[in-house]
C-alpha positions as CSV (number, residue, x, y, z in Angstrom):
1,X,-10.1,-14.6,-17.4
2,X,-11.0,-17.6,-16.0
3,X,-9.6,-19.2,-13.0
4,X,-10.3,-22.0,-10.5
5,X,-8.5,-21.9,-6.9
6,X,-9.8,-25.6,-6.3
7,X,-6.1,-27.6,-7.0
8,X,-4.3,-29.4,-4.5
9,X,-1.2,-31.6,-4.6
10,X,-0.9,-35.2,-4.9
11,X,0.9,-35.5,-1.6
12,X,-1.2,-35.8,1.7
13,X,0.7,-33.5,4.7
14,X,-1.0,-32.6,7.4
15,X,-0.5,-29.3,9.2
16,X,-3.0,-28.5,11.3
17,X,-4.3,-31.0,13.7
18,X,-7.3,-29.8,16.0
19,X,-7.9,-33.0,18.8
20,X,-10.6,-33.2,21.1
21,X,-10.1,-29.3,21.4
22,X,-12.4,-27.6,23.9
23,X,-12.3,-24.0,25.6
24,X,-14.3,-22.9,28.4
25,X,-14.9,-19.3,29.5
26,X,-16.1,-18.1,32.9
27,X,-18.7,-15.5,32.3
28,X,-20.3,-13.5,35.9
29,X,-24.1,-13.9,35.8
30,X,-24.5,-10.4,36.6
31,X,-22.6,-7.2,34.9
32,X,-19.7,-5.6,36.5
33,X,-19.3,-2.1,35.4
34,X,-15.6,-1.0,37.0
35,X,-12.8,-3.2,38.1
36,X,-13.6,-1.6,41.3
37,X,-16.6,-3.1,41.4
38,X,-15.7,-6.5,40.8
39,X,-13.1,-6.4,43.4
40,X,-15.7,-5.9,46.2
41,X,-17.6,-8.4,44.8
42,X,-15.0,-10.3,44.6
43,X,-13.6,-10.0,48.7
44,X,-17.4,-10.2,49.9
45,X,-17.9,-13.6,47.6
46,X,-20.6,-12.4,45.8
47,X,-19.0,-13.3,42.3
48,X,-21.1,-15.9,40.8
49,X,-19.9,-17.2,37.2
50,X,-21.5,-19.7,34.9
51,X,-19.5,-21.5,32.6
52,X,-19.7,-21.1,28.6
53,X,-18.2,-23.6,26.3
54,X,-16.9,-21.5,23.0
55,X,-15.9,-25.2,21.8
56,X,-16.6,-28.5,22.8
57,X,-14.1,-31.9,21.7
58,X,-14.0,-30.6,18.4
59,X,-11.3,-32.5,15.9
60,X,-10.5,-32.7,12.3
61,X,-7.5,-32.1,10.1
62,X,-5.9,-29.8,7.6
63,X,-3.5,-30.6,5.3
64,X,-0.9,-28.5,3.1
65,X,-1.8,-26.9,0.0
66,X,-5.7,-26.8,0.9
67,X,-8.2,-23.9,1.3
68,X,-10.2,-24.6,3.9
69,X,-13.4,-23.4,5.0
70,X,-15.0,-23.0,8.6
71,X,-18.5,-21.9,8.4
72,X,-21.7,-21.2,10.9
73,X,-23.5,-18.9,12.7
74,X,-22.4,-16.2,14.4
75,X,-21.3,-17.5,17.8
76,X,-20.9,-21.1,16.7
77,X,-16.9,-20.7,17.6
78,X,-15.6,-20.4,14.3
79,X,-13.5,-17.3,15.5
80,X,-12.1,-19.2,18.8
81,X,-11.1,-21.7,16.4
82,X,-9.0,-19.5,14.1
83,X,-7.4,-17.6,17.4
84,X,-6.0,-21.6,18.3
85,X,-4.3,-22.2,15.2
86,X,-3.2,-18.7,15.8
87,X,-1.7,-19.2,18.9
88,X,-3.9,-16.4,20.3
89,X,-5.6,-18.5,22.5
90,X,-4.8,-21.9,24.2
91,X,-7.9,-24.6,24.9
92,X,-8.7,-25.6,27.7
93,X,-8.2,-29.5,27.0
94,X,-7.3,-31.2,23.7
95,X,-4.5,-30.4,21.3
96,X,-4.1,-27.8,18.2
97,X,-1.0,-28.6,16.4
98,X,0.5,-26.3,13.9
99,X,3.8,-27.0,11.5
100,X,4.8,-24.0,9.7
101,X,5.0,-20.1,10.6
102,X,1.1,-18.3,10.1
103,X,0.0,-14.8,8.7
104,X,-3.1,-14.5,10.7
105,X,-5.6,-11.8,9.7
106,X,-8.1,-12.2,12.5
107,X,-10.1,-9.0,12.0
108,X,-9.5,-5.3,10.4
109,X,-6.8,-3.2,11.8
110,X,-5.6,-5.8,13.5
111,X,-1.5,-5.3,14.5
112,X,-2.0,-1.9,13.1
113,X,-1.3,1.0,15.4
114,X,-4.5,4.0,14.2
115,X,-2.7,7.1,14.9
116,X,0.9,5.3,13.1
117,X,1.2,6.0,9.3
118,X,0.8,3.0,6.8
119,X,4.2,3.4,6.2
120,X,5.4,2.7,10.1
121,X,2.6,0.3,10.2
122,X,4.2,-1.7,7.8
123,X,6.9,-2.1,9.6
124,X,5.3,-2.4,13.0
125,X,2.5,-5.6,11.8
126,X,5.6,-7.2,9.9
127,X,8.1,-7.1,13.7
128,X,4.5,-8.4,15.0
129,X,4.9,-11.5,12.1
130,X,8.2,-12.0,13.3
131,X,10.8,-9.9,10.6
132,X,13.5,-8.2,11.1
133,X,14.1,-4.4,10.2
134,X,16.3,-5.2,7.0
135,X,13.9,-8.1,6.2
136,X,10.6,-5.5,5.7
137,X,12.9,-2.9,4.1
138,X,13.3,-5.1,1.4
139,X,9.4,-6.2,1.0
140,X,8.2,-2.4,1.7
141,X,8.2,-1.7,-2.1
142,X,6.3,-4.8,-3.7
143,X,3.9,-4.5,-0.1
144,X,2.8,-0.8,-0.8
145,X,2.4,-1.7,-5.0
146,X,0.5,-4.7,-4.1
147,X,-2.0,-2.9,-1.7
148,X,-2.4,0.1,-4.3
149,X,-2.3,2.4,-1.4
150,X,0.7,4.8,-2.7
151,X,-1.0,7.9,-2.7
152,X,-1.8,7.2,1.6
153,X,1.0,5.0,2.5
154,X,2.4,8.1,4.8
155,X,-1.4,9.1,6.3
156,X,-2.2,7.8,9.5
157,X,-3.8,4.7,9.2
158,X,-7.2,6.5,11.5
159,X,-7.7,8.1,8.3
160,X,-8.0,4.6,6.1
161,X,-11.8,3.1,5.5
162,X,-11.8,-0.2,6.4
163,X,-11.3,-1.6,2.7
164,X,-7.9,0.3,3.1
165,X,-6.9,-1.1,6.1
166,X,-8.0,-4.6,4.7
167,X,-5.4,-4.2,2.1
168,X,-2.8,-3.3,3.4
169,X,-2.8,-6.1,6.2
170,X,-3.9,-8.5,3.2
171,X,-0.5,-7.3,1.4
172,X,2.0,-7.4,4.4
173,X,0.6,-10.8,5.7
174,X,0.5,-12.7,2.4
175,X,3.7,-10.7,0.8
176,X,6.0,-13.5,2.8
177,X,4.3,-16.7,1.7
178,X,3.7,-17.8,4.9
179,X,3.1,-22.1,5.4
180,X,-0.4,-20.9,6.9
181,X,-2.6,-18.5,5.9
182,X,-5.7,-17.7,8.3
183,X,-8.4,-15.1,6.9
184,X,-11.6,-14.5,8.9
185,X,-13.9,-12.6,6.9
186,X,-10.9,-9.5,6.5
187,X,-11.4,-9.5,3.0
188,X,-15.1,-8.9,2.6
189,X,-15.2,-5.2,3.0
190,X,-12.2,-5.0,0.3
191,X,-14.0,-4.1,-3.3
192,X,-14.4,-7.0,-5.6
193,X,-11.2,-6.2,-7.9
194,X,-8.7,-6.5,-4.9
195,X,-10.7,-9.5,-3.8
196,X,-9.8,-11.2,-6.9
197,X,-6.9,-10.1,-6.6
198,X,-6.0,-11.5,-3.1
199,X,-7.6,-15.1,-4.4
200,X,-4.9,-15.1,-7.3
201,X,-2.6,-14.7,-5.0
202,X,-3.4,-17.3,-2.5
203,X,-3.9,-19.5,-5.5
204,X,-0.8,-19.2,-6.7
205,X,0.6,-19.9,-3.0
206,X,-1.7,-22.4,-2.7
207,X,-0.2,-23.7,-6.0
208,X,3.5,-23.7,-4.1
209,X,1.9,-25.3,-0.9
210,X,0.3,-22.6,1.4
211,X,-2.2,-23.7,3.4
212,X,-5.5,-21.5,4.2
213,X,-8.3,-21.4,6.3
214,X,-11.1,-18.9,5.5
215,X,-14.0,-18.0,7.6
216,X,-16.7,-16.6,5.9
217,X,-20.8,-16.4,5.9
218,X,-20.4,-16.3,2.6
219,X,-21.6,-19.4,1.3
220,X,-20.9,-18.8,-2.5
221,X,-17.3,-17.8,-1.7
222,X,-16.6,-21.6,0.1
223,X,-18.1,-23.4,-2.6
224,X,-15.8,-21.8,-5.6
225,X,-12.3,-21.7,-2.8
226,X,-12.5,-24.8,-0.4
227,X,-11.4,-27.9,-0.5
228,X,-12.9,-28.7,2.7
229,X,-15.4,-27.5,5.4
230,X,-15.9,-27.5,8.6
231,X,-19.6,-26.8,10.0
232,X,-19.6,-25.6,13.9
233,X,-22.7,-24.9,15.6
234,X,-22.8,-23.7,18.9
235,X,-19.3,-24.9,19.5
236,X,-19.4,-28.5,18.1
237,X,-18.4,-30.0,14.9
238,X,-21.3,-30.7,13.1
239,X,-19.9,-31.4,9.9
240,X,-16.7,-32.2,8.5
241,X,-15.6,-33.3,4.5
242,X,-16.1,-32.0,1.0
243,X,-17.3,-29.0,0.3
244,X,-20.7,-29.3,-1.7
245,X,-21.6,-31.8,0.9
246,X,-20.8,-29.9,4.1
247,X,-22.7,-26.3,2.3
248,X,-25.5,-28.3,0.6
249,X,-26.4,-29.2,4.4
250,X,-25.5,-26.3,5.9
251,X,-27.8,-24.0,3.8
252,X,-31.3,-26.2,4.6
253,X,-30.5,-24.8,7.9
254,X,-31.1,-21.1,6.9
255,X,-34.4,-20.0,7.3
256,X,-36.0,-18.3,4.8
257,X,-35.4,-14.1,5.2
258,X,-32.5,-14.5,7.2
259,X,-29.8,-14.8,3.9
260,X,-27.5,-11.8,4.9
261,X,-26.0,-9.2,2.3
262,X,-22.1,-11.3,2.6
263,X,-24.0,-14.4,1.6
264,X,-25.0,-13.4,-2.0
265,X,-22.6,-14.7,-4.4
266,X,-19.1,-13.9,-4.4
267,X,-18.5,-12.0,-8.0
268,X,-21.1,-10.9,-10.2
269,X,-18.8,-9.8,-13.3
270,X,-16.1,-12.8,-12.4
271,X,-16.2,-16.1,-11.6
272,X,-13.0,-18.7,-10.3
């Protein structure tokens, strides 16, 4: 089967606005090994901290129905980023404004208690999302199908691989067709059949008007999935528009033997 996530609708909505966004961190010159420790330091004056800017007046905009992709090197702040629309983290001057309710799914296991079952799990990342009781009750069912994890659903979740875990959060995140979806590089340690799987199901919510951004060092995966891209590097915007333009560029800046295993094309056997 064929199938192409690139659609969008006619109709230009904005819901995501990142302006002049910047965060600064204070990070002590020297390590600190106990709270203890720091708290002498601290009374004698002897704390000395440098500043560290995860983002600097970065600003562009996302609008519904897209897939949109943030890309860079480790550190560039592509993570930070995701954590604002989030409403994990606040910057330290500009604006991130969001319109809609998000699924974030920030990194494995995240929301998910290790020695809690799947099944209690479910419940606990979904009161996290904002559901009631009754509300995830009635989702349990098509959640636990959709993740394919029947068999483990009432193991404790310790006892999942990390593929496991991605699934499930995957299924309990999406199952509600959140307005926002925000994936940052979960779905890479899932196998490539419930990849595909996830990306028919964002495209069909994509198709009804969910938005999502997708972090990823995967070139391959942004040029079949995004509308857009965003470049960071080292915490500025370095590029901002269509996709083929925004990778073409990025890519030059590789250096040759530095290619990492989650940049090799997306599916071998399947292609959007």
């Amino acid at each position: 089967m064929t199938m192409s996530i690139l659609t969008t609708s006619n109709e230009i909505e904005p819901v995501v606005k990142i302006e002049n966004v910047s965060l600064r961190y204070h990070v002590p010159r020297e390590r600190i090994n106990s709270f203890k420790e720091y708290a002498i330091r601290k009374v004698q004056g002897k704390i000395v901290n440098e500043e560290f800017w995860a983002l600097r007046d970065v600003s562009f905009t996302i609008n519904k129905g897209e897939v949109f992709g943030i890309i860079g090197e480790n550190g560039a702040g592509k993570s930070t980023l995701l954590k604002m629309v989030a409403r994990v983290l606040k910057p330290t001057s500009g604006r991130v404004w969001v319109s809609g309710n998000v699924a974030p799914l920030l990194s494995v296991g995240a929301g998910f208690h290790p020695e809690l079952t799947g099944r209690e799990n479910i419940f606990l990342n979904g009161t996290l999302l904002g559901f009631t009781q009754k509300q995830i009750k009635g989702k349990f069912d098509e959640i636990v199908e959709f993740s394919e994890l029947e068999d483990f659903i009432d193991a404790p979740i310790r006892t999942y691989s990390s593929g496991m875990i991605a699934r499930l959060g995957f299924a309990v995140a999406t199952d509600s067709k959140p307005d926002i979806l925000i994936v940052d590089e979960v779905l890479a340690v899932g196998d490539e059949a419930f990849q595909a799987k996830c990306y028919e199901r964002i495209e069909n919510y994509q198709a009804q008007g969910m938005t999502t951004l997708l972090v990823t060092h995967n070139s391959e995966r942004i040029r079949k999935v995004c509308h857009k891209v965003a470049w960071l590097e080292k915490g500025e915007l370095k590029m901002f528009g269509g996709t083929d333009d925004v990778v073409n560029d990025y890519v030059k800046t590789i250096k040759p033997g530095t290619r990492k295993a989650s940049d090799r094309p997306f599916f071998t056997k399947r292609r959007f």
